[in-house]
SENUVO-741599 format. One line per field, with one value per residue (C-alpha): residue number from 1; x, y, z. Coordinates in steps of 0.2 Angstrom, whole numbers, plus 5000, padded with zeros to 4 digits. Layout:
// SENUVO-741599
num: (NUM,...)
xx: (X,...)
yy: (Y,...)
zz: (Z,...)
// end
This chain:
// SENUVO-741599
num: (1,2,3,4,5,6,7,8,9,10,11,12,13,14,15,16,17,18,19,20,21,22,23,24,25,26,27,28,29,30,31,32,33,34,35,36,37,38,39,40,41,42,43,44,45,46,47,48,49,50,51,52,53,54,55,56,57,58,59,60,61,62,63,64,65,66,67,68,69,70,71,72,73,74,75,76,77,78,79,80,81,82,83,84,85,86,87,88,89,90,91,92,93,94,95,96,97,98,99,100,101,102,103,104,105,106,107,108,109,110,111,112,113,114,115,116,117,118,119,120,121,122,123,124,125,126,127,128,129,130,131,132,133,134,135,136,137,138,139,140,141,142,143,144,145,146,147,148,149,150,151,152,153,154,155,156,157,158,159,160,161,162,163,164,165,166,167,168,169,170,171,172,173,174,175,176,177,178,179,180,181,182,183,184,185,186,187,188,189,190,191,192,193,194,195,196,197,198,199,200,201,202,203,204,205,206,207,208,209,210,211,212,213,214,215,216,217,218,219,220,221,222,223,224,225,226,227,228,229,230,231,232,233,234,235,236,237,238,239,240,241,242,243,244,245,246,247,248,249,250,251,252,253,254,255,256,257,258,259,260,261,262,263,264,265,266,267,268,269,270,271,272,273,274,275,276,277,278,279,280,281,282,283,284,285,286,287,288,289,290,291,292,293,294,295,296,297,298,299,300,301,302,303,304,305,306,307,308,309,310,311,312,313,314,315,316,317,318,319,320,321,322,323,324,325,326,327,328,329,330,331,332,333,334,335,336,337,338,339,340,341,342,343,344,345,346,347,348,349,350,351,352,353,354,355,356,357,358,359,360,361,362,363,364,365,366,367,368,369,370,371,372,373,374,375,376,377,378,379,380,381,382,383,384,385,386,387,388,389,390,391,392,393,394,395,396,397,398,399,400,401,402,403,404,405,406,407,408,409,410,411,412,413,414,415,416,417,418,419,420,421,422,423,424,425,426,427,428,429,430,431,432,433,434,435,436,437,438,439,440,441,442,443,444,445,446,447,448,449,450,451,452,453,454,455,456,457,458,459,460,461,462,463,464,465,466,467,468,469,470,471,472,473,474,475,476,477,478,479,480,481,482,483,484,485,486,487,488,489,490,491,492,493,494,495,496,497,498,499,500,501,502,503,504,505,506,507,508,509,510,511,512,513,514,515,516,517,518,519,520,521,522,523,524,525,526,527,528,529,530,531,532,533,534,535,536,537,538,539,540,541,542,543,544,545,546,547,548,549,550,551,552,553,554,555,556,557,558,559,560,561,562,563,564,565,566,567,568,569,570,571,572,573,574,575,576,577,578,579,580,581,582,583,584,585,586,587,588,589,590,591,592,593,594,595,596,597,598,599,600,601,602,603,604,605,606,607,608,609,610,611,612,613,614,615,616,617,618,619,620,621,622,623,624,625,626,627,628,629,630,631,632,633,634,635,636,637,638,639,640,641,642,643,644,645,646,647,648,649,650,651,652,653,654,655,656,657,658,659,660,661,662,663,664,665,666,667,668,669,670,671,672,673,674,675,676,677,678,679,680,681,682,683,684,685,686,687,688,689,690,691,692,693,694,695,696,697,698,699,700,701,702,703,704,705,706,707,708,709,710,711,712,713,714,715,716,717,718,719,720,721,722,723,724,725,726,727,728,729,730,731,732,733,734,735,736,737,738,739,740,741,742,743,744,745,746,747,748,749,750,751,752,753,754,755,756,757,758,759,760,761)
xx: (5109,5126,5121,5124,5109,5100,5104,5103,5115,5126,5121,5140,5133,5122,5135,5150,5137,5132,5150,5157,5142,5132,5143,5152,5168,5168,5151,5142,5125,5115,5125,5122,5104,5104,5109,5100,5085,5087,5079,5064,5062,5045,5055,5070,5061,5052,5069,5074,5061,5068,5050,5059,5074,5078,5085,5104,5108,5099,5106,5125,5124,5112,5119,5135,5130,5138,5157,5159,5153,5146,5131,5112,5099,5089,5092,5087,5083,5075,5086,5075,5075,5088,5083,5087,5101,5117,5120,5106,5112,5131,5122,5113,5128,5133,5117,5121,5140,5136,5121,5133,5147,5133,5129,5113,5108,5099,5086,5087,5072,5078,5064,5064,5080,5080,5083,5095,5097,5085,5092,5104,5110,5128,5145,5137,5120,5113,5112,5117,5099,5095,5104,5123,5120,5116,5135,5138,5126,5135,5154,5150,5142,5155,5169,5160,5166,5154,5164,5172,5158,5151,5134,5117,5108,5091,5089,5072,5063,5045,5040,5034,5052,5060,5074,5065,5071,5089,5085,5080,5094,5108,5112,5113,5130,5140,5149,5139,5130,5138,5132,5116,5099,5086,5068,5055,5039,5027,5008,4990,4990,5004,4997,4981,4989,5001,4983,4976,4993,4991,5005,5012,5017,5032,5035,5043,5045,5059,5055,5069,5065,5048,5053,5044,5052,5040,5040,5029,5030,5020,5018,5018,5035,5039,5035,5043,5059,5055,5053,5068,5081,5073,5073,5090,5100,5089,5086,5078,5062,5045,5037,5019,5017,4999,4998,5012,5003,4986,4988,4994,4989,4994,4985,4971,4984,4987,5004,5013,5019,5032,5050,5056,5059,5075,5089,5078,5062,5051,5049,5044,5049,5045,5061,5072,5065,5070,5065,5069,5068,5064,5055,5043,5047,5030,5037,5037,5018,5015,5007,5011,5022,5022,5007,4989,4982,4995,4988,4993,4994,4986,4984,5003,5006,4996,5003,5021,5017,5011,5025,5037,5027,5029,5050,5053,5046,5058,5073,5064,5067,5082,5089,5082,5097,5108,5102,5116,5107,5097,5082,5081,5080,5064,5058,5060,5050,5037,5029,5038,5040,5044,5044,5038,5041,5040,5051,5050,5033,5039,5044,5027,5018,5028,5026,5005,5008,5001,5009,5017,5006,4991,4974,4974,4991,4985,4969,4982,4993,4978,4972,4989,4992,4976,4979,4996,4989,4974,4987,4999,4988,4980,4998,5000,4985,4989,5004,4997,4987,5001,5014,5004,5000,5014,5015,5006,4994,4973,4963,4950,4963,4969,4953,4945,4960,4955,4970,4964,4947,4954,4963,4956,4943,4929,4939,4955,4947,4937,4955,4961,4946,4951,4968,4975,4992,5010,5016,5012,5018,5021,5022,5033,5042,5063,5077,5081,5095,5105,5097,5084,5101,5109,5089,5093,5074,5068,5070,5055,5040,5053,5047,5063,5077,5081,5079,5097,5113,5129,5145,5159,5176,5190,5191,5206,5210,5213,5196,5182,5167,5150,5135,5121,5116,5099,5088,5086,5067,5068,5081,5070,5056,5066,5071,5056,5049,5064,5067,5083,5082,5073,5064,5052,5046,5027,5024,5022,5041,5043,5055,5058,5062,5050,5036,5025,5024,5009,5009,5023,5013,4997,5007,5015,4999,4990,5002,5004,4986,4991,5007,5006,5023,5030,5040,5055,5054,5062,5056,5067,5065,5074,5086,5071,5060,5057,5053,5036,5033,5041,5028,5014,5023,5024,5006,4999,5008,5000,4983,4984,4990,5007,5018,5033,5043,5058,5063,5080,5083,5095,5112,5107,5119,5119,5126,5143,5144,5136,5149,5168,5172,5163,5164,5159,5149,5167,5182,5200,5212,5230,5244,5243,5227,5230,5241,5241,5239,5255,5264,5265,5274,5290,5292,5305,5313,5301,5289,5279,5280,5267,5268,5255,5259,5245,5240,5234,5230,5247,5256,5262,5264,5271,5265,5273,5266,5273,5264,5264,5271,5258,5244,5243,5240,5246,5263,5270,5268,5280,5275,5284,5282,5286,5293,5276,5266,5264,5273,5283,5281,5266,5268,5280,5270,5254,5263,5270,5254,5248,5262,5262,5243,5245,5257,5248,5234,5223,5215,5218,5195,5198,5213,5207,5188,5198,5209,5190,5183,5194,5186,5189,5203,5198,5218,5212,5193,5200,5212,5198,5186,5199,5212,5202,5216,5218,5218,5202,5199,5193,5210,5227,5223,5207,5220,5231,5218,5210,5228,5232,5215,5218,5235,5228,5212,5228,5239,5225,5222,5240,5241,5223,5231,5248,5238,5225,5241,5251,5234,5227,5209,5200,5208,5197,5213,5219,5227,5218,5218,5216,5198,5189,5170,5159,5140,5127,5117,5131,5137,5136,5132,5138,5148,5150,5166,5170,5169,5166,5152,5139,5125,5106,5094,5082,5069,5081,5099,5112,5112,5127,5122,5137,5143,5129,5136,5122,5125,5109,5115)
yy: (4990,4995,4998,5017,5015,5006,5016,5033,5047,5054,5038,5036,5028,5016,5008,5008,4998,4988,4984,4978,4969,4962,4961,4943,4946,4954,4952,4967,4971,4959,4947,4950,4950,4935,4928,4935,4931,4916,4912,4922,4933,4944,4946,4951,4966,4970,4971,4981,4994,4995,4990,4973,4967,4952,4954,4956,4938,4931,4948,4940,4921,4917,4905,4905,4888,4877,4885,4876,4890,4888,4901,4903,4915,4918,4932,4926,4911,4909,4894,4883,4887,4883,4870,4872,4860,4865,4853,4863,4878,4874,4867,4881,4891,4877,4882,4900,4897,4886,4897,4912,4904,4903,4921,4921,4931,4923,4925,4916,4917,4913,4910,4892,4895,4896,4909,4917,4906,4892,4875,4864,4848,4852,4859,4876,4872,4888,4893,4909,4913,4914,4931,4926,4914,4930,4933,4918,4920,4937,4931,4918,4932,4942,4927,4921,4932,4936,4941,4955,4957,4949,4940,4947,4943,4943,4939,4938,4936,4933,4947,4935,4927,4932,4938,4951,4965,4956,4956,4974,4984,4972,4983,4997,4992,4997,4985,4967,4959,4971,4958,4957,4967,4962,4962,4959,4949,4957,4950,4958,4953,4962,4978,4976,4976,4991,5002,4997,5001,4983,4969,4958,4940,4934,4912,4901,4882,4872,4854,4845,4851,4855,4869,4886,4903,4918,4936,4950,4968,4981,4980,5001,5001,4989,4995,5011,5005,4996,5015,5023,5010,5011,5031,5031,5013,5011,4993,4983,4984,4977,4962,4963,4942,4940,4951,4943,4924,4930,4940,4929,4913,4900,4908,4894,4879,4873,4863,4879,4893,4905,4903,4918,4932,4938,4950,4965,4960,4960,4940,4928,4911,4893,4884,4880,4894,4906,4917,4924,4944,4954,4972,4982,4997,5006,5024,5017,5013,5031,5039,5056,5058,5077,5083,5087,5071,5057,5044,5026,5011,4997,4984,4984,4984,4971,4958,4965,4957,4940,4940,4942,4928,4915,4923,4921,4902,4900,4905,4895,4880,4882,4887,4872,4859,4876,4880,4877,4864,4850,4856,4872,4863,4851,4868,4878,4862,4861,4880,4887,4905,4919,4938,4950,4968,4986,5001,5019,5021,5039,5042,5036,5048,5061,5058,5057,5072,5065,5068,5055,5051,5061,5055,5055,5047,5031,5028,5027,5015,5004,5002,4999,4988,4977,4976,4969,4956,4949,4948,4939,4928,4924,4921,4907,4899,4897,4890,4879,4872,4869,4863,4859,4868,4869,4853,4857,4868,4864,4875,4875,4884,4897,4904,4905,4915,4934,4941,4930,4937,4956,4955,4944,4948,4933,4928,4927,4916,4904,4898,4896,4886,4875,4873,4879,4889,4887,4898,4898,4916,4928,4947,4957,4973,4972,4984,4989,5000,4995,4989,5007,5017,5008,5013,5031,5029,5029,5012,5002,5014,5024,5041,5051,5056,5073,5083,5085,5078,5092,5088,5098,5099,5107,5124,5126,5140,5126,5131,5120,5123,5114,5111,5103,5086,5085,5066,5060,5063,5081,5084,5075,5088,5103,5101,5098,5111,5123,5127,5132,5131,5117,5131,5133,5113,5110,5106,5086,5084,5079,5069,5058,5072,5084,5070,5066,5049,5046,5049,5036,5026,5025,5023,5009,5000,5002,4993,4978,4976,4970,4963,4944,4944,4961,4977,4981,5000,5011,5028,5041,5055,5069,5072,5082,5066,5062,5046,5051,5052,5036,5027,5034,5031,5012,5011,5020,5008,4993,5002,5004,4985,4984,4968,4979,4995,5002,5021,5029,5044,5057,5057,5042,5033,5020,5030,5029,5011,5010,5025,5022,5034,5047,5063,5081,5095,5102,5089,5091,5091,5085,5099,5098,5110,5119,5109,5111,5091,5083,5092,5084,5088,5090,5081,5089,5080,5090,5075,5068,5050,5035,5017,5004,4985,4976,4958,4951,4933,4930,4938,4952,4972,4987,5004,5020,5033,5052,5068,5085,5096,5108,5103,5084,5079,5064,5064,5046,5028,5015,4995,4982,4963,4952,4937,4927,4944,4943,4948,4959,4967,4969,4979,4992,4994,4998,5009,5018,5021,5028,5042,5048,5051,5059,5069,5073,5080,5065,5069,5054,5051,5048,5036,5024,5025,5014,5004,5000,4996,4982,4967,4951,4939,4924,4919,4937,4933,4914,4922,4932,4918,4905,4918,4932,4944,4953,4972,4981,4976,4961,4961,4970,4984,4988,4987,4998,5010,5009,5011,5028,5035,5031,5038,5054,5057,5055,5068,5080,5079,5081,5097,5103,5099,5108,5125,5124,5127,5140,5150,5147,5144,5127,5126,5141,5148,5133,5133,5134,5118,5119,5114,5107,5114,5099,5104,5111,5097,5081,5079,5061,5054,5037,5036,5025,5013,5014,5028,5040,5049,5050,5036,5040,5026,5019,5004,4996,4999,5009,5017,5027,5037,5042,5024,5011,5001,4995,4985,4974,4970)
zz: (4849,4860,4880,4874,4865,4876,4894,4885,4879,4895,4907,4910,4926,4920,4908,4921,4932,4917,4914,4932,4939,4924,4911,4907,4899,4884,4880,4870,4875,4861,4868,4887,4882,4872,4888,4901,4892,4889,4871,4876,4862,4871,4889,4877,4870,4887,4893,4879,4881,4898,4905,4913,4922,4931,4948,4949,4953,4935,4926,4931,4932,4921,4906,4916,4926,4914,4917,4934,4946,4960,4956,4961,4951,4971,4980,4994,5006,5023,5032,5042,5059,5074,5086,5104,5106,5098,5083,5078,5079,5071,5057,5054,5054,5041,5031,5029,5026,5012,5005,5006,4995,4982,4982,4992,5007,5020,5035,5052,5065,5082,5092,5094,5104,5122,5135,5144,5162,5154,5163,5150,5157,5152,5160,5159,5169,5162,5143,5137,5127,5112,5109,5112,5096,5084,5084,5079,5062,5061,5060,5048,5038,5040,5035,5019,5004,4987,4976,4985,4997,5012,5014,5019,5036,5045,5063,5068,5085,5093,5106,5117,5120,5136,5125,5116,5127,5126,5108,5104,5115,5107,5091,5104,5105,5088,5089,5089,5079,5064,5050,5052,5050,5066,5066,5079,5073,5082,5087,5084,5103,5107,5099,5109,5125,5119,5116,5131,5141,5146,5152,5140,5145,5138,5141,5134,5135,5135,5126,5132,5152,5152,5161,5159,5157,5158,5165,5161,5155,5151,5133,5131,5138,5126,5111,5117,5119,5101,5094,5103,5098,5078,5082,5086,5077,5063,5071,5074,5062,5063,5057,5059,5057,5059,5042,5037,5038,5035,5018,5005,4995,5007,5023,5021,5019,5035,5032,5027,5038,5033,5044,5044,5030,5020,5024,5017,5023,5007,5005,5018,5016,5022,5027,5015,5004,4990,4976,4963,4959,4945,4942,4930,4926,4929,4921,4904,4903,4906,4887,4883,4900,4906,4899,4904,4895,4902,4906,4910,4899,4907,4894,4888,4907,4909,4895,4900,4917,4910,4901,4916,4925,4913,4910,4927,4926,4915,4926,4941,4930,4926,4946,4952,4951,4958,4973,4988,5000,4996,5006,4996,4982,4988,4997,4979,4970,4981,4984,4967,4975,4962,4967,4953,4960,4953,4951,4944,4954,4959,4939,4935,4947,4940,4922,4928,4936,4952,4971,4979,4994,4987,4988,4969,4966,4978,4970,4956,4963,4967,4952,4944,4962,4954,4938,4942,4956,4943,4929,4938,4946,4929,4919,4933,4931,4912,4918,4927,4913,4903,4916,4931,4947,4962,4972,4985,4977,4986,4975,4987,4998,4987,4982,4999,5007,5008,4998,4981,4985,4985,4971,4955,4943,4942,4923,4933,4947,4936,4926,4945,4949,4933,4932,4949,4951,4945,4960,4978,4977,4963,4969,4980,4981,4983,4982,4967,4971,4958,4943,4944,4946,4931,4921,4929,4937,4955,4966,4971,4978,4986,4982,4972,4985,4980,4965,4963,4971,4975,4964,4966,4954,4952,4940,4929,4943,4954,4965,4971,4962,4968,4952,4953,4944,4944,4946,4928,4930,4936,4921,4908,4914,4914,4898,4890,4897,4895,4914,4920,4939,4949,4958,4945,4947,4950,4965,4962,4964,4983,4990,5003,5016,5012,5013,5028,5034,5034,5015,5014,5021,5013,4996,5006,5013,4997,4988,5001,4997,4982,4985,4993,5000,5006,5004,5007,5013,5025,5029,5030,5043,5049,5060,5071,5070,5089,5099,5102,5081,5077,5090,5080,5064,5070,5079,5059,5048,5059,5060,5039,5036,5032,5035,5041,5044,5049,5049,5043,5054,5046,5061,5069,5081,5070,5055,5064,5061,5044,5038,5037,5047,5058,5049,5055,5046,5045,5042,5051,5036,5037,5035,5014,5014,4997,4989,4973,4963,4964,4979,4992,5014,5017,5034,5045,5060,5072,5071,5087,5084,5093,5094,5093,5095,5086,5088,5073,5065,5061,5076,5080,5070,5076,5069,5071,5066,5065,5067,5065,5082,5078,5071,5076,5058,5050,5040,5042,5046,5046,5050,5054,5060,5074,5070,5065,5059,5041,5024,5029,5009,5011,5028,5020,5004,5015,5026,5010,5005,5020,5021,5003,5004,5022,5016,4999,5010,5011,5032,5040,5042,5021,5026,5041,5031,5016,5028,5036,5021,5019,5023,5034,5035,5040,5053,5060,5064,5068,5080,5086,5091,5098,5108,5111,5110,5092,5091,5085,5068,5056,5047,5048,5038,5049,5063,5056,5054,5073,5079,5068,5074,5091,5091,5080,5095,5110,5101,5097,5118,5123,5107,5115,5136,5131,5122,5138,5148,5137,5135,5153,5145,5142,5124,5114,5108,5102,5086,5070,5060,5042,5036,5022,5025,5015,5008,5023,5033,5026,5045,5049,5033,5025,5013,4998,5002,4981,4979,4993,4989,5002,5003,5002,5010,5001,5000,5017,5006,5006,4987,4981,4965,4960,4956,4959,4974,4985,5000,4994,4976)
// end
């Protein structure tokens, strides 16, 4: 089979994905899953089916451990907590550098630290709090490269530190803390006193002092400002810890307690803990899919997820020696995490002919939700038999906590009363952004996006002409039922903007039911979502059970950092509006030309940059260094590139959105931390970028200033610019840094379905 074959006729997408980020050299497909599967023959042909994958980390390093690469098959680790002294807290920065370099993303909870004007016997008298440290954890996550990217990051924080305020209005400045996701690990007590519009007490204890910091707030207030800074940052989201601690296998065994959870909230983890990832494809379980007698498959779904059990055993074994710190290791041995999830639920709902969020489509999803729990459970008992139990597996424990009760048959819980459990933890629900886009199916429990995405292209008359490409699912329907416009889709095919959240809710909570870790999910909201509807939102999603939420509100502040660049409904093009491919501007000598003098990690650079008289684009730059400022090839080739795509009509948002999309250089972020006088930026083309745009805003004012005075009006009959007009409703929207196509968010992840990148793969 050639991944043709195996991704489908047309998937140009799936195999470019396949090819970049799974592939190893020139391996074809047989060999990739020889590989990837590791001798096991059954997972192979799960796999093959496309009713399996493996997480992203085992899909590229798997079999590669023995070529002298420093690799891990986990997606994610939760490091153990920070003291409050500050070896602590620069080893634990040690702990995430490291973890990074292996290709792991890690969660930090901070709550152990203490806060702001807390007494230290040092030269400072006073510590800073907790929250001054998070930009620490973020610069280390900014500096630490994998392959080509940056590490992943939680924060998290108790809401009875005195910090917690500190905490929750920190991201509203775009500008800290840019590498990390934050949550807030909220109480059952602190949800009491937020009904009953009660005070909250906040304290805390400093160990080495004895001294006691406490204050108290009202606990409405509180969670109000929680709702407006999620409303309008996207941050920080909510970690509901009781549920969290108290619905799983472990809630009976006293000497565990989860540390914190990882950077996209679906697993919580002990210190020193990691897991391992991999999906089931619920969509292909579904028998005679789009018809009036479909109907789901839950024996094969039920082996299929023994089956992934006992692979993913496999991989654990094999990851142990890899992990990056020796307490992960011991941490990994000990409690045996693995993370079993789902995708293509919306698919599967589809194919059923159920709606997303309806009561029939739930009752769906709880029985699938049990027959995956009791299966699961059951494969590790087996495994147990034949291997031994986890460590520190107390049988008594396990089959008293309220989450085995709920979800094992009494077969299944007679083997875990004989042989125990292999797994401390087996089931959770992660991004699957990638890997589902690759499969061209639905991510996680996400309901499906949009029926179709906008592309546009250029006609053999040189005109931009828009088309539809329609989700895989909705094609796959239309054509078997020979529709040619989406309008004539049954009314089952919502999305994620035309659902209610109480609906994604309840599809939500019914799964966590029968998930014992979590879920990583984000709803996403309209731009017309208010305040007050994100409180409920919040107050209904503790009310129903879940272990966290965040919302995704469409034009959020936050967008403007997430994007490259803040773009507008209707873009400001540079003077080459029309050209045809291949021209490119004359520039005359009537050019306004601006200077910057930029500080970077190795000096100084000076960047001119020349503009249009008349319309303020863009035409030219030129750079040049000081006498320590860098290679001075490197400056020239840059600022050639700059002009020729100015002038090839490239506007200057498409230019400085690349240049930001750079990356950090570590004499720049270095310079940064020990001087504290670079210029805007993480490297010298993110500089670069920052200057042009600062010099473009100052002579779009003096153009706007000097029209103000000619027409003796406040600038309405300025000059008309030239204008590209982008699709309806796409102001403010993030934009893939490969290839530029606008972002969808799903399941907590950036998602580009024009290429595959996602910010969690």
């Amino acid at each position: 089979m050639t991944v043709e074959e195996w991704l489908g006729e047309g998937n140009q997408l799936g195999t470019d994905i396949w090819t970049k980020k799974y592939r190893n050299g020139e391996e074809d497909f047989e060999q990739w899953l020889s590989r990837i599967s590791g001798g096991n023959q059954e997972i192979a042909e799960y796999i093959r089916q496309k009713k399996f994958l493996f997480g992203g980390r085992i899909l590229s390093n798997r079999g590669l451990e023995y070529e002298g690469r420093k690799i891990t098959f986990s997606n994610c680790y939760v490091v153990e907590p920070p003291e409050d002294n500050i070896e602590s807290i620069f080893d634990c920065a040690k702990k995430l550098a490291r973890t990074y370099s292996y290709g792991g993303g890690c969660g930090v909870d901070i709550s152990r630290l203490s806060p702001r004007g807390a007494r230290i016997n040092n030269a400072a008298k006073e510590t800073s709090g907790s929250v001054s440290f998070m930009e620490l954890y973020s610069l280390v996550t900014a500096l630490i490269g994998q392959n080509g990217r940056r590490g992943a990051l939680m924060i998290s924080i108790d809401c009875s530190h005195p910090d917690v305020e500190e905490f929750i209005n920190l991201k509203t400045d775009l500008e800290k803390v840019t590498k990390a996701n934050i949550s807030v690990r909220i109480h059952e007590d602190f949800m009491q006193a937020v009904k009953q519009n009660a005070d909250y007490r906040l304290h805390y204890t400093r160990e080495a002092t004895g001294e006691l910091i406490e204050k108290t707030v009202n606990a409405r207030s509180l969670f109000r400002r929680i709702a407006e800074t999620n409303w309008d940052y996207a941050e920080p989201g909510a970690l509901f810890w009781d549920r969290i601690s108290g619905w799983n296998l472990l809630s009976n065994t006293a000497e565990f307690s989860y540390a914190g959870v990882n950077p996209c909230a679906e697993e919580p983890l002990p210190a020193g803990g990691s897991c391992l990832l991999g999906s089931i494809n619920l969509a292909e379980f579904v028998l005679d899919p789009f018809t009036d007698h479909a109907q789901y498959d839950f024996e094969g779904f039920k082996h299929c997820v023994e089956v992934s059990v006992g692979a993913m055993n496999e991989v654990l074994e094999e990851g142990l020696p890899l992990h990056p710190l020796e307490e992960q290791r011991q941490s990994v041995a000990q409690w045996r995490q693995i993370g079993l999830g789902i995708m293509g639920l919306a698919d599967c709902l589809i194919k059923l002919g159920l709606t997303y969020g309806d009561e029939d489509a739930v009752k769906m999803c709880d029985n699938i939700g049990f027959a995956m729990a009791d299966s699961a459970i059951a494969a590790s008992a087996m495994l147990a038999k034949e291997k031994g139990a986890f460590p520190a597996c107390c049988i008594d424990e396990i089959i008293s906590t309220p989450y085995f009760l709920a979800n094992t048959t009494e077969k299944t819980r007679e083997l875990v009363r004989k042989y125990g459990l292999r797994n401390s933890q087996l089931l959770t629900i992660a991004p699957t952004g990638t890997i589902s886009t690759m499969l061209g199916i639905s991510g996680g429990i996400e309901p499906i996006y949009a029926n179709y995405y906008e592309r546009k292209t250029e006609s053999l008359h040189g005109t931009e002409v828009a088309y539809k490409v329609y989700t895989k699912i909705v094609e796959d329907y239309m054509r078997q039922h020979n529709l040619r416009s989406d309008s004539s889709l049954p009314d089952y095919f919502v999305t994620a903007m035309t659902l209610g959240y109480r609906q994604r809710i309840d599809m939500q909570a019914i799964w966590q039911n029968h998930i014992d870790a979590s879920i990583s999910s984000t709803v996403n909201v309209s731009n017309r979502f208010t305040v007050e509807e994100t409180e409920s939102l919040y107050m209904y999603a503790y009310e129903k059970g879940l272990k966290g939420i965040t919302i995704f509100r469409d034009g959020c502040k936050r967008t403007g950092v997430l994007s490259a660049a803040d773009r507008k409904e209707t873009k400001k093009l540079s003077a080459g509006e029309g050209l045809k491919r291949g021209e490119i501007l004359l520039v005359t000598d009537d050019v306004i030309g601006k200077k910057r003098k930029l500080t970077t990690g190795c000096g100084s650079l000076h960047c001119i940059a020349l503009f249009d008289p008349h319309t303020g684009a863009l035409l030219e730059t030129y750079l040049s260094k000081g006498s320590t400022g860098g290679c001075n090839n490197f400056m020239v080739g840059l600022s050639r590139m700059i002009s020729i795509s100015a002038r090839g009509g490239i506007d200057i948002e498409t230019i400085v959105d690349q240049l930001n999309s750079s990356g950090s250089c570590p004499s720049y972020t270095a310079r940064r931390v020990t001087r504290k006088d670079t210029s805007k930026g993480a490297c010298c083309p993110m500089a670069v970028g920052n200057a042009l745009m600062d010099m473009y805003n100052e002579m779009q004012e003096e153009l706007a200033a000097m029209r103000e005075r000619e027409n003796g009006s406040r600038g309405d009959k300025k000059a008309p610019k030239p204008r590209a007009v982008n699709s309806e409703g796409t102001g403010n929207r993030l934009y893939c840094p490969e290839c530029g196509e606008p972002l969808t968010f799903e399941e907590g992840c950036n998602i580009c379905k024009s290429c595959g990148w996602s910010k969690c793969q």
